[in-house]
Structure formats: structure tokens, C-alpha cells
C-alpha positions in Angstrom: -3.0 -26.0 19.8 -5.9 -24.0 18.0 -7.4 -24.5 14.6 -7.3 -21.6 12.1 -9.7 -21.5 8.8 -8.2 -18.9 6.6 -10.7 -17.6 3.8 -9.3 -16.1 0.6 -9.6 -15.6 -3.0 -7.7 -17.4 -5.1 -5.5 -14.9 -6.2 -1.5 -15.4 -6.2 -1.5 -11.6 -4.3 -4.3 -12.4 -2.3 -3.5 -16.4 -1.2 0.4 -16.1 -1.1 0.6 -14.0 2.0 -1.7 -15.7 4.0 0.1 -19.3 3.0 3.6 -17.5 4.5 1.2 -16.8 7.5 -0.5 -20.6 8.0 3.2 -22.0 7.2 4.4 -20.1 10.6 0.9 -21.2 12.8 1.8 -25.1 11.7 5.3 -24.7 13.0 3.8 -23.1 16.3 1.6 -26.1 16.6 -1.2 -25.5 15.2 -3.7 -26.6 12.7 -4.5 -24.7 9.6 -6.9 -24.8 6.5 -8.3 -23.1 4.3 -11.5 -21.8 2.5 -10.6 -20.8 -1.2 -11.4 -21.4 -4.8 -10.1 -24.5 -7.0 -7.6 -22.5 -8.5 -5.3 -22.0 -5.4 -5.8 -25.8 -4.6 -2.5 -26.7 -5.7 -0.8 -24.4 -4.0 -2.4 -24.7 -0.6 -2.9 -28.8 -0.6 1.0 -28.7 -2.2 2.2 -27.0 1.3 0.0 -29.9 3.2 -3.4 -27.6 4.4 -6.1 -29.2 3.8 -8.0 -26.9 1.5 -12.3 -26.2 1.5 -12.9 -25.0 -2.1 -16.5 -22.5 -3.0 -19.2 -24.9 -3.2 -22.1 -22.1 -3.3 -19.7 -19.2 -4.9 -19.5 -19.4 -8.6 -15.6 -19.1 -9.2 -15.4 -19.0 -12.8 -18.4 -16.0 -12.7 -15.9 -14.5 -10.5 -12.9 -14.8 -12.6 -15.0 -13.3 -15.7 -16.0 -10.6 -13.8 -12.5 -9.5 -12.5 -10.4 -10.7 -14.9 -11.7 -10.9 -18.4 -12.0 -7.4 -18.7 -10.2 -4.4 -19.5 -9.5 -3.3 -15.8 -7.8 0.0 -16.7 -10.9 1.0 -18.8 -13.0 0.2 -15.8 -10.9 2.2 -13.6 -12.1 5.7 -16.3 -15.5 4.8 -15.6 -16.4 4.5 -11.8 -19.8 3.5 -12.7 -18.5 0.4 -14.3 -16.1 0.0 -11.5 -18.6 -0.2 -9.1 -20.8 -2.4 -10.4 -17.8 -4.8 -11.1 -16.6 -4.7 -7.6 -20.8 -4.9 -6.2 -21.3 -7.4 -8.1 -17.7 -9.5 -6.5 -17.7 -8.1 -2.8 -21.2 -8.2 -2.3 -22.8 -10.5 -4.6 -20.9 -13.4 -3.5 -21.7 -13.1 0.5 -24.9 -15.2 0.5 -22.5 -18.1 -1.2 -19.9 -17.2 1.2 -22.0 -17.7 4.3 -23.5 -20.9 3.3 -19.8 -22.6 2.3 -18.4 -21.0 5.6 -20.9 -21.8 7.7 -20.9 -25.8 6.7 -17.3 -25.5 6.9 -17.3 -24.4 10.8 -19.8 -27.5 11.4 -17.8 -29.8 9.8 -14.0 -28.6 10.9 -14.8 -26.4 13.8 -12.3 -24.1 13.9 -11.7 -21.2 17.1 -11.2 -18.7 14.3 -10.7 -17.5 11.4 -8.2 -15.1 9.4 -10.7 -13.4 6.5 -8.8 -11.0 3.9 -10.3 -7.7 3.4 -12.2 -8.3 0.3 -14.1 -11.4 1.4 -16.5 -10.1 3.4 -19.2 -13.0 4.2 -16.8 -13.3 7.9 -16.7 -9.7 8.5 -19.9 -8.5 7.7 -21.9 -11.5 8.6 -20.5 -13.9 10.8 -18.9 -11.7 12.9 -22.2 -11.2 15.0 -23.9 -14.5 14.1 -21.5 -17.3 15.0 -19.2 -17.5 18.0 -15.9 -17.7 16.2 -13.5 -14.7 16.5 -13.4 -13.0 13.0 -9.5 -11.4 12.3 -8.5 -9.4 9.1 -6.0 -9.4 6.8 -5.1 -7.0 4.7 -4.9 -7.7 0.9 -2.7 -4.5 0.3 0.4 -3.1 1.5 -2.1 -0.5 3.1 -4.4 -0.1 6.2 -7.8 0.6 4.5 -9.7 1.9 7.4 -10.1 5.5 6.8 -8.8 8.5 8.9 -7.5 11.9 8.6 -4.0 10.5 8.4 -4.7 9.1 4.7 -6.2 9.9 1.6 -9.5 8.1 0.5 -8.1 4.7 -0.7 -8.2 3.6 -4.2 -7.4 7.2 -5.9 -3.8 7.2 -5.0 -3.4 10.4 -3.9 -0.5 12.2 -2.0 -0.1 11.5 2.2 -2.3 14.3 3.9 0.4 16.9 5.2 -0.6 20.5 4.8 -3.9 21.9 5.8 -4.3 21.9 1.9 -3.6 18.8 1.4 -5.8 17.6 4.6 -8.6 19.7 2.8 -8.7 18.1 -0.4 -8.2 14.3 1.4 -11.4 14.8 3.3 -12.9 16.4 -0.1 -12.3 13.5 -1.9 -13.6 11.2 1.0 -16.8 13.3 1.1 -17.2 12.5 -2.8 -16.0 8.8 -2.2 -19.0 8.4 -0.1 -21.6 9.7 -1.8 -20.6 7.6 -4.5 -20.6 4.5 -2.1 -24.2 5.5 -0.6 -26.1 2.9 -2.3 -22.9 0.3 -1.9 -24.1 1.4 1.5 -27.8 0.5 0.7 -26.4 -3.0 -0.3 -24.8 -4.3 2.5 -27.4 -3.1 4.7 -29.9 -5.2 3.1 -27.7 -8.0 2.8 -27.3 -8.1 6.3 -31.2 -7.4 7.2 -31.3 -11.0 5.4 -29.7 -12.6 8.7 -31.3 -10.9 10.8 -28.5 -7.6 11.3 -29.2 -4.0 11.3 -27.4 -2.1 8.9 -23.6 -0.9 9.2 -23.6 2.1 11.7 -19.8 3.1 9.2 -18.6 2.1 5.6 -17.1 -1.8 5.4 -13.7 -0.7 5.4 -13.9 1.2 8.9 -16.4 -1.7 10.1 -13.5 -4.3 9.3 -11.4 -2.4 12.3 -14.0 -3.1 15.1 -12.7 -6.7 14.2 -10.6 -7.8 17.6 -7.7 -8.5 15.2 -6.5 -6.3 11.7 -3.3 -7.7 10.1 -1.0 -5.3 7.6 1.3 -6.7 5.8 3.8 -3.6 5.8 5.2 -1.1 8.2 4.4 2.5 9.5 6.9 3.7 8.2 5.5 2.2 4.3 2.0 3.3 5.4 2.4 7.0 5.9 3.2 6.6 9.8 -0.7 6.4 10.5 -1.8 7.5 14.0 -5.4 7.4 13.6 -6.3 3.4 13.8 -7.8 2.4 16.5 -5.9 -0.2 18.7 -7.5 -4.1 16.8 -4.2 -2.7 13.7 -1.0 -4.3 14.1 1.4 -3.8 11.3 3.8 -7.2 10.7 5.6 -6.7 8.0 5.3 -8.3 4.8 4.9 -11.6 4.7 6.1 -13.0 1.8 6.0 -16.7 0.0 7.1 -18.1 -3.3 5.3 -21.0 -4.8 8.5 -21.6 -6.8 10.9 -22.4 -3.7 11.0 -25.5 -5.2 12.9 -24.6 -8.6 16.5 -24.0 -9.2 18.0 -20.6 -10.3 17.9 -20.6 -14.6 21.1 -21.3 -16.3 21.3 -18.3 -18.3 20.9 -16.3 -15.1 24.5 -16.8 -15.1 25.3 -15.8 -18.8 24.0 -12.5 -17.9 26.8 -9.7 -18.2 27.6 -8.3 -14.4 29.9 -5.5 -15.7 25.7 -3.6 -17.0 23.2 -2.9 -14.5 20.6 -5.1 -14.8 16.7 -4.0 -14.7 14.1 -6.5 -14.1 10.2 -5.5 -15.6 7.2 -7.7 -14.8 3.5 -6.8 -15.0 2.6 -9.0 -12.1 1.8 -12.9 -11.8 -1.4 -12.9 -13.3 -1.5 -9.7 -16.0 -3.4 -10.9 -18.9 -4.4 -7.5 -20.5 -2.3 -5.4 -23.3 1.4 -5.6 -21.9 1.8 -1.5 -21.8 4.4 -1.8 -19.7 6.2 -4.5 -21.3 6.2 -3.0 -25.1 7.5 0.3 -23.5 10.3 -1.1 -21.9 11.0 -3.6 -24.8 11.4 0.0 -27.0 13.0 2.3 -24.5 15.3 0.3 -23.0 16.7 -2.0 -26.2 20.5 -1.2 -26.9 21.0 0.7 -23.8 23.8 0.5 -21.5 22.3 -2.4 -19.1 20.6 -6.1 -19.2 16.8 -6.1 -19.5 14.7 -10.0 -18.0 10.9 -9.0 -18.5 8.7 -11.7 -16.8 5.2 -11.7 -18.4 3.2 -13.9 -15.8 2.3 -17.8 -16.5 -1.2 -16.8 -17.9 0.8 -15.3 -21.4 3.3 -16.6 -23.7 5.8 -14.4 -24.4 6.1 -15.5 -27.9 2.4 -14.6 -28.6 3.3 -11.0 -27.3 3.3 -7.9 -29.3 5.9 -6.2 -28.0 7.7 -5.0 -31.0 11.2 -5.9 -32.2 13.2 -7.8 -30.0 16.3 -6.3 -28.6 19.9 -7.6 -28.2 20.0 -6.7 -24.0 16.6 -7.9 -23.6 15.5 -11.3 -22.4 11.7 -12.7 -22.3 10.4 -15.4 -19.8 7.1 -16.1 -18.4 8.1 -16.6 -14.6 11.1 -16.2 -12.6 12.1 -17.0 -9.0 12.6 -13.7 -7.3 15.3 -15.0 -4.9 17.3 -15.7 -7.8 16.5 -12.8 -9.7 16.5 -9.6 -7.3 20.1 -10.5 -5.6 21.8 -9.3 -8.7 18.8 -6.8 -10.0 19.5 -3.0 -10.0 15.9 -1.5 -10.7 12.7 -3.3 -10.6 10.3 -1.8 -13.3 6.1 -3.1 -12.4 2.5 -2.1 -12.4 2.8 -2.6 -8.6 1.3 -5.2 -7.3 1.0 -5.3 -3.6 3.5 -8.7 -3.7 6.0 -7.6 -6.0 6.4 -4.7 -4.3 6.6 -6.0 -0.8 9.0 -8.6 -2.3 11.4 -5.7 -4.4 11.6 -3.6 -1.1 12.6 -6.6 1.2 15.4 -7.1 -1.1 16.4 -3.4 -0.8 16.0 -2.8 -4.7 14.5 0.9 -6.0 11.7 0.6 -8.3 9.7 2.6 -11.1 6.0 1.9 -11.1 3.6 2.4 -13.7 -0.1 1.8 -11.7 -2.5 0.5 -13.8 -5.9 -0.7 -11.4 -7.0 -2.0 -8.1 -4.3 -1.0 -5.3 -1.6 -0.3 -7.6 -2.2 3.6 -7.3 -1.7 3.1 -4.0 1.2 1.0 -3.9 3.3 3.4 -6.5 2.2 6.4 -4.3 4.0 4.9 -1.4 7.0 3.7 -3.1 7.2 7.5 -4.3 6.8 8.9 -0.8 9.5 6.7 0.9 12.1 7.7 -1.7 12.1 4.3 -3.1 11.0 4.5 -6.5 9.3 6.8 -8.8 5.5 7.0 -9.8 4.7 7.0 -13.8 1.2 7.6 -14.8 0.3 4.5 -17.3 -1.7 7.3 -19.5 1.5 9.1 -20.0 4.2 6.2 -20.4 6.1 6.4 -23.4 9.3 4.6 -24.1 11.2 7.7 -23.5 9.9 8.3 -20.3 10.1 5.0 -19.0 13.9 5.1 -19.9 14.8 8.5 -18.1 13.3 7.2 -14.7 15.3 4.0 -15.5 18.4 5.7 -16.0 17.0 8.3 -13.0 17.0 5.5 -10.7 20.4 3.8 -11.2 22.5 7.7 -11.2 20.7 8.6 -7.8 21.9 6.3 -5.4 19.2 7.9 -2.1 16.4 5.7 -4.0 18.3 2.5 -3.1 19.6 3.8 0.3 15.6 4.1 1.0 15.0 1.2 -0.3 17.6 -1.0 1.8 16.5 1.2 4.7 12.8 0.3 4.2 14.2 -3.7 3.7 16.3 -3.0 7.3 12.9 -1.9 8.8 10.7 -5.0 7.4 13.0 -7.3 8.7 12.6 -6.1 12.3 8.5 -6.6 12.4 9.1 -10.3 11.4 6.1 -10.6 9.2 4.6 -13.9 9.2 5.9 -15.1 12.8 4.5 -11.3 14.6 1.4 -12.7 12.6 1.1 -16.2 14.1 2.0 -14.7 17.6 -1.3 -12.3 17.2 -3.6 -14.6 16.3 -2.6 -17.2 19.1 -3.7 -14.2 21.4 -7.2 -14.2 19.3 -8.0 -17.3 20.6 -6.1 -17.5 24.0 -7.5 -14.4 25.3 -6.9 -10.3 24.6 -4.2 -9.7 22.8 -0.8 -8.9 24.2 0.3 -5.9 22.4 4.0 -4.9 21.7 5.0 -1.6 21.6 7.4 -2.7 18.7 4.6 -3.7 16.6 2.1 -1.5 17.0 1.5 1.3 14.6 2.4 4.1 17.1 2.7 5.3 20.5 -1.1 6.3 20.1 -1.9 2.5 20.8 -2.3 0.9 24.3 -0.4 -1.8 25.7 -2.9 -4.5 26.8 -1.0 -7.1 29.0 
């Protein structure tokens, strides 16, 4: 039995997956808990891990900072961006070190699962403590760079062409001259204990880790052969904090003889609903059954979404296993877990990326014929209904999508997971070849 400290935001997209994850190490035997903010203590203390909440990092800063403003402006002015994102990943470290580091005296565990936008673990007690630092990717991505992908963050196309190859490692160029004094940052963060400065950017850093976790498949993340051998895609690994609730009654008022589309803008969306009022106009008194889900942190009622239709039904929140059974097309902003969730039910979706990885999300969807990509500065209600009504007449988008489901289902997600971090802390790593991310990787037995 080993003892696992998992540090995370307290973010539903960031906190859910790694919950799935500590869920399969307790049945295994072993002891988990985690290091997170008061907002995911519910959840966490709910499944029965004990739960270390920010002591020296100032949450509620954090939650201004990220979430009280507009992030699709931010994302039209990179300068704003970055200081937004300097000001989270990087000014919250020293906080970060001090809670972790009480933490480890006080619970003592062999090692600990960081996602990839905490850094304090990665960048800091990696090479100051003796615990064994593993990574988890927040993202249906690997964001370690490499010819095989473009820069993350922009969305762009998969490198295929030489032209295409060109303009990835264009952009990457530009990408890190923009980054040089994010660069300058960490490196005098770290000079404050006593490190010398990053010899790479964070993101390629995080994959010298002994252990990187991705929650998706190759075959997701543009079958990627240049990682180096510490990346093992799982799967997605997937958990509902509403397993406890029971399927809605009118779920079962709901025509079947109409397709039925489901539109959400993510768990905790609290900006103008874009997506929402387009769908509310181009999809009332159409041919099919509309359920938008506008996240717990809005009432629907207090939404402007323009007249209500007929077909169209408004809820804050609910249960996906009840929901995507019977759902046809899943329209979203494309949020790392919705998406993981939509594809492992084998549903096609249309998404309309609005900040953070949701570029990058849609642009996968679009390249494994799952879904289509809107741009959110071009969504009208007419367009939005013509890749509706695109999705449900071509049948290869839900073929890919059930094939993608088929394929998730064979890496096993949270249980591959739990297998590779008992190998963190019981020695190297025994490597499958069925869950590596390609026949570039070593076995190590």
C-alpha cells in the first residue's frame, strides 16, 4: 500500500478526472488525498479523501483572476492573456510550495500526481524533495511540444504536409518569443530555492517527470510519435459528481420519434451564453428536441436568450448518463470533460471554442471525423443549425465517434492510471505496448 497526494485546482474539469483516478488507487489499496482549494472540498471529502485545502494560495484572488473576466476578450489580446495566466501559474508557486511542503511533513506521502497547470511540484519540488513528482494532464492533449503537433493553445490543424510542418514550427518560433520573459519568470522563481533556470519551456520540462498521464488516446491526440518514453496515454477518465441523482422525469416526456440535441456551455460558464442564445434561435421549431444545460453557476431564468421555443427545454445541470443514451448531437464550447464524456458515449458533436483548451479540443473533434469546428466569431443561428442538421444526415461523424468510444474503452482510463503510478513508487515503470503512445516507446520490464 502507498500513499498518493494529488494536487489540483479546484476546477470541475481540472478535479473530476483525477477523483475517477484516486477512486481506482483506493480500491487497489491504497491511500489517497488531496491538496486543493475549498471549493472542491465537497466533492473530494463527499467520496471519503481526506482533503488539504490552500492555506498560503489566495483562492478567491485566483477565482477573480480566471473567472470574473471576459475570457474570450482575453484570448484577442495575448498581452492580457499572459499576464492573466503569469499572474495564476506562476504567481501562485511560492504559496504552493509552502502548503505542499507542510503537507508532505505532516501526511508523508511516496508521491504525488500534480496536473499540468500547478506547477509548485514540477517546477520546484521535483529537485528539492525526495518524493516522485507525476503529471497529469488537464487536457484531452499532450502539451509537450514536438514536430508532430502544432504549438498548443492556437488550435491549429495536425502538422501533415511539409507546409503545414512549416507553419507549426513558425508559429512555435513566435509562441516562444512571446514566452521569453514567462521564461525570465520561472527562472527566477526557481533561483529563489536555490535551482538554476529551466534548460526548455515548462511544458517540455513537465515530460522529464518519471511519470506524464493523458487522459485520451493516440488516436484523439494526432497519433504523436515524438514524446519521449515518461507519456502514457489512459484514456479518459471520467467521474460525475451527480452519480448520486436519479434520471429527471421529464426526460421521459421527451418525444423519441425527433432527434434530440443536447447544448451545454460547460459546468462552470458564467460569461454571455453565445452559444446558448444561438441555439435557442436556430434551432426553435425545428424538426428535433432541444435540453440546453447552462451550468450550476447561472439560472436559466435570469438568461437572455431570447424567446423561448416550443422544442426547447432549459435546466441548469443534468446527469450525462441519463442524458447522452438517448442524445443525437452534442452542441458545446468544448471543454476537455464534456468532450471526453460525449465521445465515450459515441455521440458526434459541433463545437464552438471559445478560450483555454477548447481550440484545441474542437480541432481534434474535427480531425477524427467526430464533429465539426464553428469559430465563436462567426456563429450565427443559421450556421449553428446547418452543422446541426449536417451532423444528424451524415451518419460517418457518429460511426467516428462510436469508433473513437470503442477505442477509449480499451486503454481503461482510470484503472491503466492507478496501475502506472503503483510502478512510480514500486520501482521503473513497466510499460505496455498497449498503452504506450507508439511503437517509438521502449518496453521497460
Amino acid at each position: 500500500m502507498a500513499r498518493f497526494l494529488i494536487a489540483v485546482w479546484p476546477f470541475p474539469g481540472h478535479y473530476f478526472p483525477l477523483v475517477a483516478i484516486a477512486r481506482s488507487l483506493r480500491e487497489r489499496g491504497h491511500e489517497v488525498a488531496f491538496y486543493t482549494g475549498a471549493a472542491a472540498r465537497g466533492a473530494v471529502e463527499g467520496e471519503g479523501f481526506p482533503c488539504f485545502c490552500f492555506e498560503s494560495v489566495d483562492e478567491e484572488h485566483v477565482e477573480r483572476t480566471l473567472f470574473e473576466r471576459d475570457h474570450f476578450a482575453s484570448w484577442k489580446l495575448p498581452f492580457r492573456m499572459k499576464t492573466m495566466l503569469r499572474e495564476w501559474l506562476i504567481g501562485t508557486v511560492p504559496g504552493q510550495v509552502e502548503d505542499l511542503r507542510r503537507i508532505a511533513a505532516e501526511w508523508r506521502p511516496e508521491a504525488i500526481l500534480s496536473e499540468t497547470s500547478m506547477w509548485a511540484p514540477m517546477l520546484v519540488l521535483h529537485e528539492t524533495g525526495d518524493i516522485p513528482v507525476a503529471v497529469f494532464s488537464t487536457v484531452a492533449a499532450c502539451l509537450i511540444p514536438g514536430p508532430d503537433s502544432p504549438p498548443a493553445g492556437l488550435g491549429l490543424p495536425r502538422p501533415r504536409g511539409w507546409a503545414s510542418r512549416l507553419a507549426a514550427r513558425t508559429a512555435r518560433s513566435v509562441v516562444d518569443v512571446m514566452a521569453s520573459d514567462f521564461r525570465r519568470a520561472t527562472d527566477e522563481l526557481r533561483a529563489r530555492y536555490g535551482l538554476g533556470p529551466l534548460p526548455t519551456s515548462v511544458a517540455e520540462y513537465n515530460g522529464r517527470m518519471p511519470l506524464y498521464i493523458v487522459p485520451t488516446t493516440p488516436e484523439f491526440d494526432y497519433e504523436r510519435r515524438d514524446l519521449p518514453p515518461t507519456v502514457h496515454y489512459v484514456g479518459p477518465c471520467l467521474w460525475n459528481a451527480g452519480d448520486a441523482e436519479t434520471a429527471p422525469a421529464w426526460l421521459d416526456e421527451i418525444p423519441r420519434d425527433t432527434p434530440l440535441v443536447h447544448v451545454t456551455e460547460g459546468t462552470v460558464h458564467n460569461q454571455d451564453p453565445i452559444l446558448l442564445r444561438a441555439a435557442m434561435q436556430g434551432l426553435a421549431g425545428q424538426p428535433l428536441q432541444v435540453v440546453m444545460t447552462t451550468g450550476n453557476r447561472r439560472d436559466p431564468a435570469e438568461l437572455d436568450l431570447g424567446p423561448r421555443a416550443a422544442n426547447v427545454r432549459v435546466e441548469r445541470f443534468v446527469p450525462h448518463r441519463f442524458l447522452l443514451p438517448r442524445t443525437d448531437v452534442v452542441v458545446t464550447t468544448g471543454g476537455a470533460g464534456t468532450v471526453m464524456t460525449v465521445l465515450e458515449a459515441g455521440v458526434p458533436l459541433v463545437v464552438v471554442p471559445t478560450e483555454w483548451d477548447k481550440p484545441e479540443n474542437a480541432q481534434r473533434v474535427a480531425e477524427a471525423g467526430a464533429g465539426v469546428r464553428l469559430s465563436p466569431r462567426r456563429l450565427t443561428p443559421a450556421r449553428l443549425r446547418a452543422a446541426v442538421q449536417k451532423m444528424l444526415s451524415n451518419p460517418s461523424y457518429r460511426r467516428n465517434a462510436q469508433r473513437l468510444a470503442a477505442v477509449f474503452a480499451r486503454h481503461r482510463g482510470p484503472d491503466r492510471a492507478a496501475e502506472l503510478l503503483e510502478g512510480l513508487t514500486a520501482g521503473p515503470l513497466a510499460v505496455r505496448a498497449d498503452s504506450s503512445p507508439g511503437p517509438y516507446l521502449e518496453e521497460r520490464l
